[in-house]
PyMOL Python script that loads the backbone (N, CA, C, O; Angstrom):
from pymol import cmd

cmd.read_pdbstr("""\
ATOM      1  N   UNK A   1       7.652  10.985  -6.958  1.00  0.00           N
ATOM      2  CA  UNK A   1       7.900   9.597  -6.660  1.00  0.00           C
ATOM      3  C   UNK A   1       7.132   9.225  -5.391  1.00  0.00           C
ATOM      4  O   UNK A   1       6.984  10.009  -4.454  1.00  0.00           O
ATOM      5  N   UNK A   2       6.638   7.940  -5.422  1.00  0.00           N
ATOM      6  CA  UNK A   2       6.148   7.747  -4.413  1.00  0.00           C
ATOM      7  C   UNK A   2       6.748   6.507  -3.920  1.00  0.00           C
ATOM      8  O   UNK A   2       7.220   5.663  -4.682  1.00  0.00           O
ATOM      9  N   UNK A   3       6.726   6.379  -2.449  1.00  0.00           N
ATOM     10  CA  UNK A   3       7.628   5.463  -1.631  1.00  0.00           C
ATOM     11  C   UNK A   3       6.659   4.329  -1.103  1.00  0.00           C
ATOM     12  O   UNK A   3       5.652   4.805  -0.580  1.00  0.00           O
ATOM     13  N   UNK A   4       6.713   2.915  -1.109  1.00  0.00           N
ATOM     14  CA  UNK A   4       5.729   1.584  -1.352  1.00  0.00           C
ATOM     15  C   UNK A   4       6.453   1.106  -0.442  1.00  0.00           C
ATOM     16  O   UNK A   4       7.631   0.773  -0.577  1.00  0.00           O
ATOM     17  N   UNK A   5       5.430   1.003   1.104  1.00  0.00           N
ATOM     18  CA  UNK A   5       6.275  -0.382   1.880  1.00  0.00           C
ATOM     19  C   UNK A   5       5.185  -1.529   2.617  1.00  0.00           C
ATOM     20  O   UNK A   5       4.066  -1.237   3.039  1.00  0.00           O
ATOM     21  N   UNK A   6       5.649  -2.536   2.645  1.00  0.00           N
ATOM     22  CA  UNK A   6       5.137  -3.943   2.819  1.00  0.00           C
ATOM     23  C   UNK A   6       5.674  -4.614   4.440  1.00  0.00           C
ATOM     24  O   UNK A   6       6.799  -5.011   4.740  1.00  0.00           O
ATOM     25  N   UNK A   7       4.698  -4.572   5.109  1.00  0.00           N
ATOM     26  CA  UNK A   7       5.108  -5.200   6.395  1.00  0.00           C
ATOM     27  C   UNK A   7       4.209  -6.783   6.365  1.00  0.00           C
ATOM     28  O   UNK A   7       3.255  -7.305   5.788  1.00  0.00           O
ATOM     29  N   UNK A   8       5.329  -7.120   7.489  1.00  0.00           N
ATOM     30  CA  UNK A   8       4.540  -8.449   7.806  1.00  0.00           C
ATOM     31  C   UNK A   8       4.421  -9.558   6.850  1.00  0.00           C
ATOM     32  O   UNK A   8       5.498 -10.081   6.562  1.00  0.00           O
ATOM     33  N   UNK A   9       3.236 -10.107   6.216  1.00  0.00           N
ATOM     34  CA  UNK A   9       3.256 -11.491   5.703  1.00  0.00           C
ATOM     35  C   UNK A   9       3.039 -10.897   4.420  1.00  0.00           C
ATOM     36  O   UNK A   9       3.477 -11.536   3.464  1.00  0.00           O
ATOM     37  N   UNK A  10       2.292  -9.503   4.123  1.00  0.00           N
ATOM     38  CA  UNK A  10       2.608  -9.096   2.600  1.00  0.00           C
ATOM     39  C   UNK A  10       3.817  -9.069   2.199  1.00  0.00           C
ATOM     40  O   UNK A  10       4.202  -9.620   1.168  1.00  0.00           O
ATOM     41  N   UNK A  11       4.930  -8.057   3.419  1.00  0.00           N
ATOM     42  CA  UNK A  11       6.241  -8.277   2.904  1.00  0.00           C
ATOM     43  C   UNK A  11       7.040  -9.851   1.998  1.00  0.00           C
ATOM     44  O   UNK A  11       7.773  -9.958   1.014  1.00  0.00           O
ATOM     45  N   UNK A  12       6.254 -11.104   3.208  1.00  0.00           N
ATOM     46  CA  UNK A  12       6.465 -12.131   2.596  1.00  0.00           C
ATOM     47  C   UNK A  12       5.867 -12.476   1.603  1.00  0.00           C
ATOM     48  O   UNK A  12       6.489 -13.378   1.041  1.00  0.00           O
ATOM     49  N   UNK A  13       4.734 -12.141   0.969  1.00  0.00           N
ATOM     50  CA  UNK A  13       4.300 -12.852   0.142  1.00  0.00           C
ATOM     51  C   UNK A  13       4.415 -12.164  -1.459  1.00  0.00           C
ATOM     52  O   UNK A  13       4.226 -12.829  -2.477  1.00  0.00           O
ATOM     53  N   UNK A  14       4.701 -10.960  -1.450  1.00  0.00           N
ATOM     54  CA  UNK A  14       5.011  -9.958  -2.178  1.00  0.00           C
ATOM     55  C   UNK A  14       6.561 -10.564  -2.692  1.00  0.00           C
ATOM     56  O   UNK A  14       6.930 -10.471  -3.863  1.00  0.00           O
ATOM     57  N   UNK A  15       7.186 -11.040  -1.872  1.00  0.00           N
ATOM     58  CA  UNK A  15       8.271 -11.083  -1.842  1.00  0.00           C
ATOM     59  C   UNK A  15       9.407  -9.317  -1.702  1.00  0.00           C
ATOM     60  O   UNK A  15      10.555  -9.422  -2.135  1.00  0.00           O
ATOM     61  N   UNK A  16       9.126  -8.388  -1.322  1.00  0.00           N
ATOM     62  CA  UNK A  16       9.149  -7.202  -1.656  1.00  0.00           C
ATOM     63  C   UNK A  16       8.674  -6.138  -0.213  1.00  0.00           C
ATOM     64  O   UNK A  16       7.517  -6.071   0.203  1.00  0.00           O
ATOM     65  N   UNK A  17       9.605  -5.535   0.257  1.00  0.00           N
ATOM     66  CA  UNK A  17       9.798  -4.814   1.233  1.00  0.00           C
ATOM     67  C   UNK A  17       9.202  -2.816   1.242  1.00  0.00           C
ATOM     68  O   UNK A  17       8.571  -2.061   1.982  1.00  0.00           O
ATOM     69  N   UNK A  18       9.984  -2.761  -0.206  1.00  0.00           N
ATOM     70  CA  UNK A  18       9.769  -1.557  -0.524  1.00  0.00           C
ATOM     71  C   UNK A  18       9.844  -1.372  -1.876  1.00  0.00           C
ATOM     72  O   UNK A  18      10.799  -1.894  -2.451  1.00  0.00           O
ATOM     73  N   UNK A  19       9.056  -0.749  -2.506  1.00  0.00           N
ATOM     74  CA  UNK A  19       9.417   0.351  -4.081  1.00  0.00           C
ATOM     75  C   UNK A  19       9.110   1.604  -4.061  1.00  0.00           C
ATOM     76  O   UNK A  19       8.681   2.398  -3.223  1.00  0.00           O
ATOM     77  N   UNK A  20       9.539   1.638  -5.590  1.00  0.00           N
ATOM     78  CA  UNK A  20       9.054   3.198  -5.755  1.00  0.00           C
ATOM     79  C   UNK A  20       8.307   3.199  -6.824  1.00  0.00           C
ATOM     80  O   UNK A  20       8.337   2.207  -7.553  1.00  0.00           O
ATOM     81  N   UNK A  21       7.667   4.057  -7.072  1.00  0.00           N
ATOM     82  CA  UNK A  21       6.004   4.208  -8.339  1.00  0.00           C
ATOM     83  C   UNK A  21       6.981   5.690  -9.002  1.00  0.00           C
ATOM     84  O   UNK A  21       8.066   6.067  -8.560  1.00  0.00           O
ATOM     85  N   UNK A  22       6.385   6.169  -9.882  1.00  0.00           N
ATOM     86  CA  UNK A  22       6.580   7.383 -10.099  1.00  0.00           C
ATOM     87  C   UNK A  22       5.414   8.183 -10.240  1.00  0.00           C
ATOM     88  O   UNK A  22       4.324   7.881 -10.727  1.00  0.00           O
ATOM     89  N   UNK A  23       5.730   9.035  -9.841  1.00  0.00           N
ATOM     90  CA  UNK A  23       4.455   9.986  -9.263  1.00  0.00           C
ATOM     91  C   UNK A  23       3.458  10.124 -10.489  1.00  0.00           C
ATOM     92  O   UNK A  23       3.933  10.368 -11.598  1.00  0.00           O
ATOM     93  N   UNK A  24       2.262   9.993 -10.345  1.00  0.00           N
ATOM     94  CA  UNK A  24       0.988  10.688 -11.629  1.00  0.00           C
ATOM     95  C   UNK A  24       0.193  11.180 -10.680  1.00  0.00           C
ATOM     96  O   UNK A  24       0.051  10.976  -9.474  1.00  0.00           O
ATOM     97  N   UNK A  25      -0.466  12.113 -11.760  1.00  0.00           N
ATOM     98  CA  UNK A  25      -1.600  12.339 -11.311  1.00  0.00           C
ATOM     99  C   UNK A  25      -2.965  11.599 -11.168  1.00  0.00           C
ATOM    100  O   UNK A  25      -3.985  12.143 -10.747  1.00  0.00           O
ATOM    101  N   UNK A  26      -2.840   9.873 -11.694  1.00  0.00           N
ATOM    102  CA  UNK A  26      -3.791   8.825 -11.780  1.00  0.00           C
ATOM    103  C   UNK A  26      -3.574   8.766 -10.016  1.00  0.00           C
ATOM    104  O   UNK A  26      -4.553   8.959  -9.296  1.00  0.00           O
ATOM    105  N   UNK A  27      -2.226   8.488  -9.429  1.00  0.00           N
ATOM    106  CA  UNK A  27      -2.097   7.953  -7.993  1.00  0.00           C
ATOM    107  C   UNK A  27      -2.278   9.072  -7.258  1.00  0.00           C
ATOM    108  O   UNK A  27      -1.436   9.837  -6.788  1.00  0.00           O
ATOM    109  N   UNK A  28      -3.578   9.096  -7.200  1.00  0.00           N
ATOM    110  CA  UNK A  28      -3.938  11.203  -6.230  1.00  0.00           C
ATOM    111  C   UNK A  28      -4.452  10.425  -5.197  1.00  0.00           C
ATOM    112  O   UNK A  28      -4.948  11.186  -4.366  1.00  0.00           O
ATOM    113  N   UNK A  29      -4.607   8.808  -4.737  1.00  0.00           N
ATOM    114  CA  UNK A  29      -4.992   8.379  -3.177  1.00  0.00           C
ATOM    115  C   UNK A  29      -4.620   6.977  -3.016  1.00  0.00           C
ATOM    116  O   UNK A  29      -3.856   6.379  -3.775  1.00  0.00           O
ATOM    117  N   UNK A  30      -5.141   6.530  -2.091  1.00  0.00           N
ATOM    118  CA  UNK A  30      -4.364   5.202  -1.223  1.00  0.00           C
ATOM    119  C   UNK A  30      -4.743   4.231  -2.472  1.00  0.00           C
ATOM    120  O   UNK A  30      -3.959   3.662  -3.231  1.00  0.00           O
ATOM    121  N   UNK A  31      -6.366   4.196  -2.473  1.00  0.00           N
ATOM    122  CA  UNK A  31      -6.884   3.535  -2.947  1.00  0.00           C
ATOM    123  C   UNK A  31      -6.472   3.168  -4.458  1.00  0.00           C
ATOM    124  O   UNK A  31      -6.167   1.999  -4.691  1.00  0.00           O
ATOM    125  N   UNK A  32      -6.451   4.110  -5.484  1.00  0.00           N
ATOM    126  CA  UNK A  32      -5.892   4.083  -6.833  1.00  0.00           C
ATOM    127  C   UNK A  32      -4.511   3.091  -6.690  1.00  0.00           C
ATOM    128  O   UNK A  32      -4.319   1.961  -7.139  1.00  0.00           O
ATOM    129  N   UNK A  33      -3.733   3.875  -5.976  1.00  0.00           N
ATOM    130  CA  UNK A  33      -1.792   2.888  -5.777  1.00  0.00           C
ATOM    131  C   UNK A  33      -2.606   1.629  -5.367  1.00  0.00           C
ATOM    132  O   UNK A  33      -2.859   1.012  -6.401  1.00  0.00           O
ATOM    133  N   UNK A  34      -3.121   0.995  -4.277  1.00  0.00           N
ATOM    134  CA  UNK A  34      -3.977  -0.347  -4.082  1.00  0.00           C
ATOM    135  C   UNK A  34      -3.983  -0.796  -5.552  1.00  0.00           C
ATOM    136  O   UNK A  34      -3.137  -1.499  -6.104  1.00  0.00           O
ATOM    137  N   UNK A  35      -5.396  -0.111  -6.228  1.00  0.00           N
ATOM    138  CA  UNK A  35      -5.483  -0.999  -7.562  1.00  0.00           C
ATOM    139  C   UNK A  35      -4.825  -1.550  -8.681  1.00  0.00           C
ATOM    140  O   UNK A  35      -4.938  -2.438  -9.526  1.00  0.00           O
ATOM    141  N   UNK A  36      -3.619  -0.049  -8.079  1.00  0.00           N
ATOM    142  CA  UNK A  36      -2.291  -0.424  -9.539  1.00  0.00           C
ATOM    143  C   UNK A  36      -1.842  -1.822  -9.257  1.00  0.00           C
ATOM    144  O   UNK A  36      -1.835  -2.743 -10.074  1.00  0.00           O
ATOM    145  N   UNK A  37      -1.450  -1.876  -7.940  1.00  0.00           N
ATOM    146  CA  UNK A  37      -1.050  -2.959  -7.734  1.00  0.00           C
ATOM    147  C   UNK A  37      -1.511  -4.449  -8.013  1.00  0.00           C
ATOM    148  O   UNK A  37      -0.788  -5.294  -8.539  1.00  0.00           O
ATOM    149  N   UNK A  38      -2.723  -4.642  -7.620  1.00  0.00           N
ATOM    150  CA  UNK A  38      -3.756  -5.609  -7.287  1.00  0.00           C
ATOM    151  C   UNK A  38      -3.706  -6.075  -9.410  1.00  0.00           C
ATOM    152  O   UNK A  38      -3.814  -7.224  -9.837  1.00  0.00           O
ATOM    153  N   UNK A  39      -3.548  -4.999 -10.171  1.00  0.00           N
ATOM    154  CA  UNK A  39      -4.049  -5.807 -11.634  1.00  0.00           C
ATOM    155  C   UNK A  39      -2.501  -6.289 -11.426  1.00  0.00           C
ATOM    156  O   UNK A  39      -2.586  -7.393 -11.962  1.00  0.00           O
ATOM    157  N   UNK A  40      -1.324  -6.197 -11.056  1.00  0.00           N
ATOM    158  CA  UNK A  40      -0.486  -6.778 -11.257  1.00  0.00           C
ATOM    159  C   UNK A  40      -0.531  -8.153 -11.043  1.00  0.00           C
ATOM    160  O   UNK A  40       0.574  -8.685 -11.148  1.00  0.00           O
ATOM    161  N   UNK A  41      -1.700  -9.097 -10.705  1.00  0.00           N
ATOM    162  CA  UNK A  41      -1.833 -10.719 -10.612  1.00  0.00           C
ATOM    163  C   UNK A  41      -1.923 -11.131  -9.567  1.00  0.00           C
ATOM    164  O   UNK A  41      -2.110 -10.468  -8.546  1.00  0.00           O
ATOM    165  N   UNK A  42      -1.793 -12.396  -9.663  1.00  0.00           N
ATOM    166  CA  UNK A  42      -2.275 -13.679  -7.895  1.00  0.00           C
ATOM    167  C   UNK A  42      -1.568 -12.868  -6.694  1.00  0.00           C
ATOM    168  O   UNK A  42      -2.255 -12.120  -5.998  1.00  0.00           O
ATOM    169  N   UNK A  43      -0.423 -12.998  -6.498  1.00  0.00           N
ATOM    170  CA  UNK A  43       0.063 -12.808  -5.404  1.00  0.00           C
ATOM    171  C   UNK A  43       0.069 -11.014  -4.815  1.00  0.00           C
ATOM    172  O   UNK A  43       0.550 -10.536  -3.787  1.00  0.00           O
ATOM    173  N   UNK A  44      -0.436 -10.568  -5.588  1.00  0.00           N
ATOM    174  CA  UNK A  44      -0.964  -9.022  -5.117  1.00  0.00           C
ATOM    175  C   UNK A  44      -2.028  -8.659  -4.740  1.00  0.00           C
ATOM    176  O   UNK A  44      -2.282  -7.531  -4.318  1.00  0.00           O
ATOM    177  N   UNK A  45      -3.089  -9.939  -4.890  1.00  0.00           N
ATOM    178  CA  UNK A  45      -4.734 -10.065  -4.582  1.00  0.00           C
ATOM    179  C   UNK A  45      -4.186 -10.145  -2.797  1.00  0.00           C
ATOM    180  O   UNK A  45      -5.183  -9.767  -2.181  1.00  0.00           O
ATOM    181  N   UNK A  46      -3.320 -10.393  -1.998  1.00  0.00           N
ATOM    182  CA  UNK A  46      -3.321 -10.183  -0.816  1.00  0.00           C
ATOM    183  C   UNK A  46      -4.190  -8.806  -0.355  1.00  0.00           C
ATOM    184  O   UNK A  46      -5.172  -8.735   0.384  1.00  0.00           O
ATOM    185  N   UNK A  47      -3.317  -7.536  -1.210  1.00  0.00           N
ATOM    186  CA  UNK A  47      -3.704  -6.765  -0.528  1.00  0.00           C
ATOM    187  C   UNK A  47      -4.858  -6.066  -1.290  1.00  0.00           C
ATOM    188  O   UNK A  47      -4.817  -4.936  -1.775  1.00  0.00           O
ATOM    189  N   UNK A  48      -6.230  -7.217  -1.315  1.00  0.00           N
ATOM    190  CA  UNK A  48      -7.174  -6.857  -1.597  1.00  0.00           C
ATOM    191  C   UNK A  48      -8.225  -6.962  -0.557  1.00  0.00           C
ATOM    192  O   UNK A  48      -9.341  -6.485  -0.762  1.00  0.00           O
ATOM    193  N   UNK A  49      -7.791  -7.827   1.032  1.00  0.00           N
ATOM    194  CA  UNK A  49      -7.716  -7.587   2.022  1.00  0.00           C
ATOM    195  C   UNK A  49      -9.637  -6.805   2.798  1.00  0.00           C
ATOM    196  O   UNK A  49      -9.804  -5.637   3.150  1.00  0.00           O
ATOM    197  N   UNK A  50     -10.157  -7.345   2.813  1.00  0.00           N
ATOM    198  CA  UNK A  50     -11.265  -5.892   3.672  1.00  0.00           C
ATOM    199  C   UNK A  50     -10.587  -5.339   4.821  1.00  0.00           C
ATOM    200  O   UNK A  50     -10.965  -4.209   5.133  1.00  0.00           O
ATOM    201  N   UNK A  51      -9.634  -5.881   5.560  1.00  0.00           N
ATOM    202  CA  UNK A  51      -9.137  -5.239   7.004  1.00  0.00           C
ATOM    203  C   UNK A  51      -7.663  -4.208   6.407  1.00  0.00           C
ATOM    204  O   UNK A  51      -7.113  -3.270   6.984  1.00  0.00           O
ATOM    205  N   UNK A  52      -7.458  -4.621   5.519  1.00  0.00           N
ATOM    206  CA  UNK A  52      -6.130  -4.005   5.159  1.00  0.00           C
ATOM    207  C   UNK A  52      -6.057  -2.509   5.780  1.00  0.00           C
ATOM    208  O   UNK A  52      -6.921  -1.632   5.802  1.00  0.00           O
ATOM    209  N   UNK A  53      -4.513  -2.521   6.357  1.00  0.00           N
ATOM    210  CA  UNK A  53      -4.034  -1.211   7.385  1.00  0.00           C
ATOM    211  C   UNK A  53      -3.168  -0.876   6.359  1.00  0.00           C
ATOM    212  O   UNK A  53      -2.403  -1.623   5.749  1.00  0.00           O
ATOM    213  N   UNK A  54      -3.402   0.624   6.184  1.00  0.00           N
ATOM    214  CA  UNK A  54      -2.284   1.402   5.428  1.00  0.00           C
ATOM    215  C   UNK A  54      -1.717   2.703   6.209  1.00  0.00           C
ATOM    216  O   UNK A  54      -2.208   3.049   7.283  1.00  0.00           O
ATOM    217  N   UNK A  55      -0.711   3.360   5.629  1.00  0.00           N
ATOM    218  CA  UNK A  55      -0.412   4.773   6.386  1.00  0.00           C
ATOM    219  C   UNK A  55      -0.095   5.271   5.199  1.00  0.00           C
ATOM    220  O   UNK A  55       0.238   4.703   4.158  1.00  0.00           O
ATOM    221  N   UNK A  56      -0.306   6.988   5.601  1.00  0.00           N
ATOM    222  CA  UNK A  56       0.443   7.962   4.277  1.00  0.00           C
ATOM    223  C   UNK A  56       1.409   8.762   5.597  1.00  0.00           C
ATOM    224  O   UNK A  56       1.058   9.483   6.531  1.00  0.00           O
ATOM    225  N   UNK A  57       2.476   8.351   5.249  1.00  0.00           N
ATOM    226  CA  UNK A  57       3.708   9.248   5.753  1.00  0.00           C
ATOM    227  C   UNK A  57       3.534   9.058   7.084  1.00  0.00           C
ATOM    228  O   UNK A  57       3.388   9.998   7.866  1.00  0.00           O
ATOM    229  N   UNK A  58       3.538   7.745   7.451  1.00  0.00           N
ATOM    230  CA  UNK A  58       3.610   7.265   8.504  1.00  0.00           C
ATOM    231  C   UNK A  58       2.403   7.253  10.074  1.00  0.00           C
ATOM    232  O   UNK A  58       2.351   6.682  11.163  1.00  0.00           O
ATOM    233  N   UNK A  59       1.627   8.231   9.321  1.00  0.00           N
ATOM    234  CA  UNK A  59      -0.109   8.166  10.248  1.00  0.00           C
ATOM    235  C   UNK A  59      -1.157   7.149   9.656  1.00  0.00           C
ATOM    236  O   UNK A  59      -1.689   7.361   8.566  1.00  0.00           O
ATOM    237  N   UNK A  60      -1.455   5.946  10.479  1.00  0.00           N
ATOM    238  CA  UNK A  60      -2.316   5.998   9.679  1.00  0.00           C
ATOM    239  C   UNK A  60      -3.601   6.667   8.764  1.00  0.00           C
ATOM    240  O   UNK A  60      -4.021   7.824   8.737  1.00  0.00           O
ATOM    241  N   UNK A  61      -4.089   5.317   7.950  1.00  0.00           N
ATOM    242  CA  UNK A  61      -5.243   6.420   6.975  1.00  0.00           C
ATOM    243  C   UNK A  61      -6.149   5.139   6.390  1.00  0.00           C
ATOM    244  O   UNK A  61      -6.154   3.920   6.556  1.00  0.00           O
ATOM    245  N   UNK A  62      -6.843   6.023   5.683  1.00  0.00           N
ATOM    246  CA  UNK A  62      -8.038   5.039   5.461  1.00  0.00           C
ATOM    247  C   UNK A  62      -7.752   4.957   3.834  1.00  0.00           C
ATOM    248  O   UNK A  62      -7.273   5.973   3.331  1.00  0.00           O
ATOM    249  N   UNK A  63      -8.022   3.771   2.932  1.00  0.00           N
ATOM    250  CA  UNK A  63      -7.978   3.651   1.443  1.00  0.00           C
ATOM    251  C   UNK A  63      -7.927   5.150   0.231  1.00  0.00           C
ATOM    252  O   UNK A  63      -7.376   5.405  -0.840  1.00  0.00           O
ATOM    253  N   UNK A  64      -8.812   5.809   1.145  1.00  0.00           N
ATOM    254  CA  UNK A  64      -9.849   6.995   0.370  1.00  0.00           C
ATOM    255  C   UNK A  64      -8.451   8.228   0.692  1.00  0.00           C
ATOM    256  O   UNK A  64      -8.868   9.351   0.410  1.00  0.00           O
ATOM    257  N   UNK A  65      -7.317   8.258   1.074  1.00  0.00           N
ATOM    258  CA  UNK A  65      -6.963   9.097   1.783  1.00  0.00           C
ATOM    259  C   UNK A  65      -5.581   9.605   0.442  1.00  0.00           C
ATOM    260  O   UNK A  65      -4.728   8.857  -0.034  1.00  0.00           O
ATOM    261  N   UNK A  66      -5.772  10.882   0.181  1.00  0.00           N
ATOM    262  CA  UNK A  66      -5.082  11.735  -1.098  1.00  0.00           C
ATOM    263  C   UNK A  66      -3.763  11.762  -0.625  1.00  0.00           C
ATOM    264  O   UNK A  66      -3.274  11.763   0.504  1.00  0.00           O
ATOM    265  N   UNK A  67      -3.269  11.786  -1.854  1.00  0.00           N
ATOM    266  CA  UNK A  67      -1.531  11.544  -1.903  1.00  0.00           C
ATOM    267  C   UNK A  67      -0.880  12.429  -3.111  1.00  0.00           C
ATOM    268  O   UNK A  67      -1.401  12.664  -4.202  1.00  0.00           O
ATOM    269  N   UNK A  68       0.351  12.843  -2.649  1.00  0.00           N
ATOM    270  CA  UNK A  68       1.369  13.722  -2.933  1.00  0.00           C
ATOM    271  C   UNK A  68       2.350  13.421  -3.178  1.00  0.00           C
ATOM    272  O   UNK A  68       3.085  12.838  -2.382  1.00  0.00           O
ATOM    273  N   UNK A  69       2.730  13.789  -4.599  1.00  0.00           N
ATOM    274  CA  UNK A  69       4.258  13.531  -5.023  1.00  0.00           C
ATOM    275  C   UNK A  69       5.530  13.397  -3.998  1.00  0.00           C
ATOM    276  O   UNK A  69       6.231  14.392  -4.180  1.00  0.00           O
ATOM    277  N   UNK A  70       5.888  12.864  -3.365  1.00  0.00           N
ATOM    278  CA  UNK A  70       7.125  12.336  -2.373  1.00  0.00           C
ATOM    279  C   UNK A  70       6.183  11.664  -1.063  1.00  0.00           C
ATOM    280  O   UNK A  70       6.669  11.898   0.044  1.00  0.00           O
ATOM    281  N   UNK A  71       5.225  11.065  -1.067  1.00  0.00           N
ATOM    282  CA  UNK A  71       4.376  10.475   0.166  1.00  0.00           C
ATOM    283  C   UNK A  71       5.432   8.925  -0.298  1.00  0.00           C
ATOM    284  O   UNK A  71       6.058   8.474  -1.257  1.00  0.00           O
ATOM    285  N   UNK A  72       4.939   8.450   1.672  1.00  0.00           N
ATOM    286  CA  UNK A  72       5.448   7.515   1.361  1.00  0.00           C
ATOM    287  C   UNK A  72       3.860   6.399   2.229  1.00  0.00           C
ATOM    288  O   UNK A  72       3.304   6.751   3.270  1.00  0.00           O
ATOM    289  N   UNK A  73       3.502   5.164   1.451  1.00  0.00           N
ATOM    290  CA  UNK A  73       2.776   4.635   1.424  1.00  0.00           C
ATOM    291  C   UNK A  73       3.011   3.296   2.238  1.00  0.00           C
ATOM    292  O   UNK A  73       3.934   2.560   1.891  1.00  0.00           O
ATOM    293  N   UNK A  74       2.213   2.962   3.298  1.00  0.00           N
ATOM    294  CA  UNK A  74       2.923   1.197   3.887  1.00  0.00           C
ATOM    295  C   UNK A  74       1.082   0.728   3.974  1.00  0.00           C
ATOM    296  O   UNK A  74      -0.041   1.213   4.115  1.00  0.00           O
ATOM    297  N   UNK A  75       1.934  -0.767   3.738  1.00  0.00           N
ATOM    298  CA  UNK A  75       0.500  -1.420   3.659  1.00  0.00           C
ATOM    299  C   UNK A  75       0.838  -2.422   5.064  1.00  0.00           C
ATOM    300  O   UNK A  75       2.003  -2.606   5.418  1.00  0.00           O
ATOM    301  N   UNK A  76       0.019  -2.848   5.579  1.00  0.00           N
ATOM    302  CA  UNK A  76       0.191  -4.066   6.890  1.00  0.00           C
ATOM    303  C   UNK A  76      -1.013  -4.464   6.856  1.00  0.00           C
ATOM    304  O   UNK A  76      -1.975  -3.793   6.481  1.00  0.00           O
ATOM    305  N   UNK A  77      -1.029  -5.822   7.332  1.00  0.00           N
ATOM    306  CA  UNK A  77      -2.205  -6.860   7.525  1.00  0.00           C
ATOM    307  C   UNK A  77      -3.126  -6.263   9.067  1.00  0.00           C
ATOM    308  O   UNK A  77      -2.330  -5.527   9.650  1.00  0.00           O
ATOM    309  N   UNK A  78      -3.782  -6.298   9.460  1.00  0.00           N
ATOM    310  CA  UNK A  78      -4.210  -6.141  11.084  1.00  0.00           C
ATOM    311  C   UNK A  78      -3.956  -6.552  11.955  1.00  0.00           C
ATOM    312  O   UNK A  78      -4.194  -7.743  12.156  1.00  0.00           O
ATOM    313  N   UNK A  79      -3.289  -5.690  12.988  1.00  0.00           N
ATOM    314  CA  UNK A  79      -2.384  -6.167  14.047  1.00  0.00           C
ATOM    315  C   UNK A  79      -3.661  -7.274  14.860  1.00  0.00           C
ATOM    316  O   UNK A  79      -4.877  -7.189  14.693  1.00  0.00           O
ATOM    317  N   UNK A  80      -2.989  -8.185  15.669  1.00  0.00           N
ATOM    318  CA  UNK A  80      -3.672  -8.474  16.806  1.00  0.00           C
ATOM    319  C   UNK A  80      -3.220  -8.733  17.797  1.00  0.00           C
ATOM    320  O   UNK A  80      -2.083  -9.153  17.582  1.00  0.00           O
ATOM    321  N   UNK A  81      -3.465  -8.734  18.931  1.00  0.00           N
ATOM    322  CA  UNK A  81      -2.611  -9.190  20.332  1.00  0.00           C
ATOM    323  C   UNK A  81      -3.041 -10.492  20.670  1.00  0.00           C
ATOM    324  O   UNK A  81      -3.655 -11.302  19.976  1.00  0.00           O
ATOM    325  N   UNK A  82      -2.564 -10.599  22.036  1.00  0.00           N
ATOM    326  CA  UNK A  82      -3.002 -11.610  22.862  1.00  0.00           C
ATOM    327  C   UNK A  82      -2.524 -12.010  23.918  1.00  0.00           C
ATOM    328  O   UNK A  82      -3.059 -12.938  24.526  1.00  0.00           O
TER     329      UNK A  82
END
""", "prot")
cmd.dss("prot")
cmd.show_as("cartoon", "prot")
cmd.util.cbc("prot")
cmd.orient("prot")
């Protein structure tokens, strides 16, 4: 199983905080779980994103970055200060 979380304005626009996927061997990186998502329609094209921030198990990581049955996955927009 894999663990799906949504910060920030994806959380809002997703409507959706957290899920769960069930584990395959199709979702072996960031990037693949991204695409599952993204054919799901309009409001998932958010996180099609070029800046898009993700983590695997809470470090971040980059799109390209391999995943393991019980990882848990967060997506966030790019922080900024000021």
């Amino acid at each position: 199983m894999l663990t799906l979380n949504y910060f920030a304005r994806y959380r809002e626009t997703l409507n959706c905080d957290q899920e769960q996927l069930p584990w395959s061997a199709e979702l072996n990186s960031v990037v693949a779980v991204r695409d599952l998502l993204l054919a799901r329609g309009e409001a998932w094209q958010v996180l099609a994103e070029p800046r898009l921030m993700c983590a695997r198990n809470q470090e971040l990581c980059g799109l390209d970055e391999p995943l393991a049955d019980g990882d848990e996955v967060a997506f966030f927009p790019p922080v900024t200060g000021g």
